[in-house]
C-alpha positions in Angstrom: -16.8 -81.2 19.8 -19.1 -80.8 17.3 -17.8 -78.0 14.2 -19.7 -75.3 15.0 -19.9 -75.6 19.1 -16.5 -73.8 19.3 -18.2 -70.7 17.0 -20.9 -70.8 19.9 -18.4 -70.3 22.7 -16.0 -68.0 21.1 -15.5 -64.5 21.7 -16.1 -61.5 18.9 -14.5 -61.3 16.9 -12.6 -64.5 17.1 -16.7 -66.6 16.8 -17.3 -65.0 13.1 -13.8 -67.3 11.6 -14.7 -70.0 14.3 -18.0 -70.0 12.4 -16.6 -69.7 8.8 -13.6 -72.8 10.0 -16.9 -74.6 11.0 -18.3 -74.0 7.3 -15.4 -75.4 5.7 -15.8 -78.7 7.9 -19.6 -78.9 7.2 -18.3 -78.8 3.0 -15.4 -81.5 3.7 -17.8 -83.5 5.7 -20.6 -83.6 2.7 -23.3 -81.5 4.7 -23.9 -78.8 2.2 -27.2 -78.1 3.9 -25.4 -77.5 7.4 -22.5 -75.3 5.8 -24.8 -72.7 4.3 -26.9 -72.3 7.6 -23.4 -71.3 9.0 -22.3 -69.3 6.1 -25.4 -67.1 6.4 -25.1 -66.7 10.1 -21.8 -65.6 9.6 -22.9 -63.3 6.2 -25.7 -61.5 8.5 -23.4 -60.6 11.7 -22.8 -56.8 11.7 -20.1 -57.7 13.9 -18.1 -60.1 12.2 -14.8 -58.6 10.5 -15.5 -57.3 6.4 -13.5 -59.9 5.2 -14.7 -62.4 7.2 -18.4 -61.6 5.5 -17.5 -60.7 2.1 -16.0 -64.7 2.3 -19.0 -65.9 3.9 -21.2 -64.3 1.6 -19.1 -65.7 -1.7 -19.1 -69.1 -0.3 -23.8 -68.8 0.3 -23.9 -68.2 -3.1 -21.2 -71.3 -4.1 -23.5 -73.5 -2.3 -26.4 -71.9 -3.6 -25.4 -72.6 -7.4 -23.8 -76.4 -6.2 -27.1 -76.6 -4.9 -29.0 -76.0 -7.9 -31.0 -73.4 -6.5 -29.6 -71.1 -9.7 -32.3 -68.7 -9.1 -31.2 -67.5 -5.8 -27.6 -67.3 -6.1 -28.0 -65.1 -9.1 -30.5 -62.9 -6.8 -28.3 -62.6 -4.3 -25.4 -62.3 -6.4 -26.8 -59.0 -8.1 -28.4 -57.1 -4.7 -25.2 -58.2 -2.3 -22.7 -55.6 -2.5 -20.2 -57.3 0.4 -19.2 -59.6 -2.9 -15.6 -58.6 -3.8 -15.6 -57.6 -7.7 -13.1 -60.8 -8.8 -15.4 -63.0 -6.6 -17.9 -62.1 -8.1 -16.8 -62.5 -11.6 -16.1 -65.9 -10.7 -19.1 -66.3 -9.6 -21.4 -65.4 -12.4 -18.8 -67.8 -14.6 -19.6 -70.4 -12.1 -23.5 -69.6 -12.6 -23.3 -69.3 -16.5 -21.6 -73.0 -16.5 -24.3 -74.1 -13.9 -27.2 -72.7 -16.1 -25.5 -74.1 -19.4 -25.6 -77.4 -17.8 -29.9 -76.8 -17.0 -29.9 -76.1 -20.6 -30.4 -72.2 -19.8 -28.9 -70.7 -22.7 -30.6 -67.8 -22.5 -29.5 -67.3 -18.7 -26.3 -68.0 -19.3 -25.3 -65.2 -21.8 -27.4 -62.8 -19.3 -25.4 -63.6 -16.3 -22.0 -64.0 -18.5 -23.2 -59.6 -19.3 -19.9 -58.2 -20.6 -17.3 -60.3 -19.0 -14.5 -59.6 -21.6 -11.9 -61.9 -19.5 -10.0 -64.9 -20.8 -12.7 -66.9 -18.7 -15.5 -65.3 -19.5 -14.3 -65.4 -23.3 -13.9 -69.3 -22.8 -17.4 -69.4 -21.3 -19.3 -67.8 -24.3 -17.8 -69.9 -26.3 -19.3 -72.7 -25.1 -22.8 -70.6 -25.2 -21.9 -69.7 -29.1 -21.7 -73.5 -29.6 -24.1 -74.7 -28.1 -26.7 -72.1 -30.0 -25.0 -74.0 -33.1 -22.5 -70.9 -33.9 -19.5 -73.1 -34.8 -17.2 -69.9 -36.2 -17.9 -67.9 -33.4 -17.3 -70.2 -30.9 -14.2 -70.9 -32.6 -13.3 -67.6 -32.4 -14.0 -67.4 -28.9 -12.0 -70.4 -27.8 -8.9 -69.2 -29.6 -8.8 -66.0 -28.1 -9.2 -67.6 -24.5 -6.6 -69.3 -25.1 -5.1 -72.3 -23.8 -4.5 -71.4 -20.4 -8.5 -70.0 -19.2 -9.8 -72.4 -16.5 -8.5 -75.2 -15.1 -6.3 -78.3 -17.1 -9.5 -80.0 -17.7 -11.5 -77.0 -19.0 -8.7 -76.0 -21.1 -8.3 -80.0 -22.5 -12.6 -79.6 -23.0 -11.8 -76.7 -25.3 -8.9 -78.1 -27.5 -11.0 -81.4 -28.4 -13.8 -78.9 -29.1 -11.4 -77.0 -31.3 -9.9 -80.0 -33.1 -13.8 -80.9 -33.9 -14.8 -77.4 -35.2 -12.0 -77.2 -37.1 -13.4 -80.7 -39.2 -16.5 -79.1 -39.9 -16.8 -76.1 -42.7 -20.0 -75.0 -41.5 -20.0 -71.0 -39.9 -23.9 -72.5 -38.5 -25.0 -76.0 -37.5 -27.8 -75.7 -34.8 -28.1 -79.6 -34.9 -25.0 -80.0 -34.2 -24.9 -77.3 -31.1 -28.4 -79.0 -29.8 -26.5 -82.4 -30.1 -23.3 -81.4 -27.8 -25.7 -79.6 -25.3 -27.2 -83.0 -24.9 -23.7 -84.2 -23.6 -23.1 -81.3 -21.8 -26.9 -82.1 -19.8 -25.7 -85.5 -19.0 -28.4 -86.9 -21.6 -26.2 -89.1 -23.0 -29.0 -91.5 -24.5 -30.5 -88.0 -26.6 -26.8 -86.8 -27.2 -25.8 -90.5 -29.3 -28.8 -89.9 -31.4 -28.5 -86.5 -31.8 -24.6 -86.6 -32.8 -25.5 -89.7 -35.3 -28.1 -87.4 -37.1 -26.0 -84.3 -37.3 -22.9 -86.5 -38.4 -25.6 -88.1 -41.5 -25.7 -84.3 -42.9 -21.7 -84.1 -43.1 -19.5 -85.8 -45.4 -16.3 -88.0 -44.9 -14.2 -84.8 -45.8 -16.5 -82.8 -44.0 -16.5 -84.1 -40.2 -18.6 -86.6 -40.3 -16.0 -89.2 -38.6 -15.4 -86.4 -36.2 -19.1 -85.9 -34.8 -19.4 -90.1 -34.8 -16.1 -90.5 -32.6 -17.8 -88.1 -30.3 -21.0 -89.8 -30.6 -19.1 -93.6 -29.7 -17.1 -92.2 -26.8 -20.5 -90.8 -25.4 -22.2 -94.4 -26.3 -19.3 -96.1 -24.5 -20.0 -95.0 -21.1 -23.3 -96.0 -20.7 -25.3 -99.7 -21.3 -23.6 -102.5 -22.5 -26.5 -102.1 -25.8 -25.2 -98.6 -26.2 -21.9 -99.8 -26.0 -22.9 -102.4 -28.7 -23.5 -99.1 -30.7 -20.1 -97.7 -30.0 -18.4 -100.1 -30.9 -20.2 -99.9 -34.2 -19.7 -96.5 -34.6 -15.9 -96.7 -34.1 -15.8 -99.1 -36.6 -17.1 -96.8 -39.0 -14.9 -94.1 -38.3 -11.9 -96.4 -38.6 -13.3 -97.2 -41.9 -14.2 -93.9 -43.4 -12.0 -92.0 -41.4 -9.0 -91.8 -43.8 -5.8 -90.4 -42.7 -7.5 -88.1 -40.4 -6.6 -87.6 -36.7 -10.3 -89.0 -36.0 -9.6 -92.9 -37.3 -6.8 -93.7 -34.8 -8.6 -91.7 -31.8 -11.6 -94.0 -32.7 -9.4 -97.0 -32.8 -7.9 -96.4 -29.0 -11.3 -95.9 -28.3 -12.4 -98.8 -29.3 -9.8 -100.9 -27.7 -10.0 -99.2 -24.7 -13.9 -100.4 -24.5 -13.0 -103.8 -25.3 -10.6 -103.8 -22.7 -13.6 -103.3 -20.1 -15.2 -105.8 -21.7 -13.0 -107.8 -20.6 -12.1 -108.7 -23.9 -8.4 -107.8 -23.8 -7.2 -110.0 -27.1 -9.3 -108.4 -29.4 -8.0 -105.1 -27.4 -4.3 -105.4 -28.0 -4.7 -106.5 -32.1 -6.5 -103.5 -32.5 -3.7 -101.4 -30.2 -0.9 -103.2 -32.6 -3.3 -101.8 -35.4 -3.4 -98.4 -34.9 0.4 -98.2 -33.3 1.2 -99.6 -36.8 -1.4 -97.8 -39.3 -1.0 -94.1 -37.8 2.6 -93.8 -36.8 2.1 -90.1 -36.8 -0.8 -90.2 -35.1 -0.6 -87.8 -31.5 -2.9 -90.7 -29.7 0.2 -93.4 -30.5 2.4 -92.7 -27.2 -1.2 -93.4 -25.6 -1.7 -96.6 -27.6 1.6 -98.0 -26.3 0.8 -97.5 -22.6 -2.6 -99.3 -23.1 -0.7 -101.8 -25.2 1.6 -102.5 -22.3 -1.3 -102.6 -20.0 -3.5 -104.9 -21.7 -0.6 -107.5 -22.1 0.2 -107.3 -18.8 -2.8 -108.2 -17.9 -2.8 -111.5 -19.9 -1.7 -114.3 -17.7 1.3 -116.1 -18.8 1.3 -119.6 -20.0 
């Protein structure tokens, strides 16, 4: 039987969950298209319970954001009132991350309003940055916290942190255009972009920082632009001093080889950085790849 055929036959009230079960297999099935068709059937039936349509409605404007049709969620976000107040502070985080990814800076901080949650806090920090505010989105990310979001947003933030804190500039708009690139999936535009913002820093000032974010963004596209990572973690292992960027660039670096396929050259540079940066925090991760990498070396 087909998802939604038992939401057909059911009685009310029992057809408004049958409908909203049917939803949730249209989303785990892939068919986005066929779960909002369901969702708003369900959102529009008078008869169907409050909670029932106050879910149905959150989950429309979900799919409408996933979508990319940014536009219309945040309409219907702001004239629905079925939208339970948390949900919809989720919601407009959601849409603030979704416009930041379009680029819509502008649309962001308007949907974002006054959210004064750890969230929310987290989320304008990313705006702040990306306008090229560096001490206010510093600020921002330390007052979310460590625990806003999920593990990956909160790991997104720390590396962000770590970088800020390399850089004694309250302002740097080239630097905020740069990482917006990243964050828009232009990964091309974001390796140039870094490159030029890290020629206006010095050694002391970041500059290795910006250029190990610059490789890692080079190394996963093209094998020319990995050509160009590699080159770039070279230089930060170079000029990078004692500073937490050199050995991260290193690991870096033998990680790509490793996909290279070139797994020697991999584990000297492992041996390298184990040895070089005892202190380093990215050593417990060096030995695992090291032990990888020779394990994946045939015996003789």
């Amino acid at each position: 039987m087909r998802p939604s055929r038992y939401g057909e036959m059911a009685p009310e009230p029992e057809a408004a969950r049958a409908w909203a079960d049917a939803a949730r297999a249209f989303v785990e099935a892939g068919d986005r298209a066929a779960a909002r068709d369901v969702l708003e059937r369900v959102a529009r039936d008078s008869s169907a319970p409050p909670d029932v349509q106050q879910l149905a409605q959150s989950a429309v404007v979900e799919a409408l954001i996933d979508g990319g049709q940014l536009d219309e969620a945040a309409r219907q976000l702001a004239s629905d009132g079925r939208v339970s107040p948390d949900d919809r502070a989720g919601l407009s985080r959601r849409l603030a991350r979704a416009r930041l990814r379009a680029g819509d800076l502008d649309g962001a901080e308007a949907v974002l309003a006054r959210d004064s949650s750890v969230e929310g806090l987290a989320v304008a920090g990313w705006i702040a940055l990306y306008r090229g505010r560096l001490k206010r989105a510093q600020e921002l990310f330390q007052a979310a916290g460590p625990y806003a979001g999920d593990r990956r947003d909160a790991t997104e933030r720390t590396e962000m942190l770590a970088l800020l804190q390399q850089v004694p500039l309250d302002s740097f708009a080239e630097l905020g255009a740069a990482l917006l690139s990243v964050a828009r999936g232009d990964s091309a535009g974001a390796v140039a972009a870094l490159s030029r913002a890290a020629n206006r820093l010095g050694p002391a000032g970041g500059r290795p920082d910006v250029l190990l974010v610059a490789g890692r963004t080079a190394g996963r596209l093209g094998p020319e632009q990995q050509r160009a990572a590699l080159a770039l973690f070279d230089e930060v292992v170079r000029t990078g001093g004692q500073g937490a960027a050199a050995p991260a660039a290193e690991l870096e670096w033998a990680r790509l080889l490793v996909r290279q396929g070139q797994t020697s050259d991999a584990i000297q540079h492992l041996e390298h950085l184990i040895l070089s940066y005892p202190g380093s925090a990215v050593v417990p991760e060096a030995r695992r790849e090291l032990e990888r990498a020779k394990g994946a070396i045939p015996k003789s």
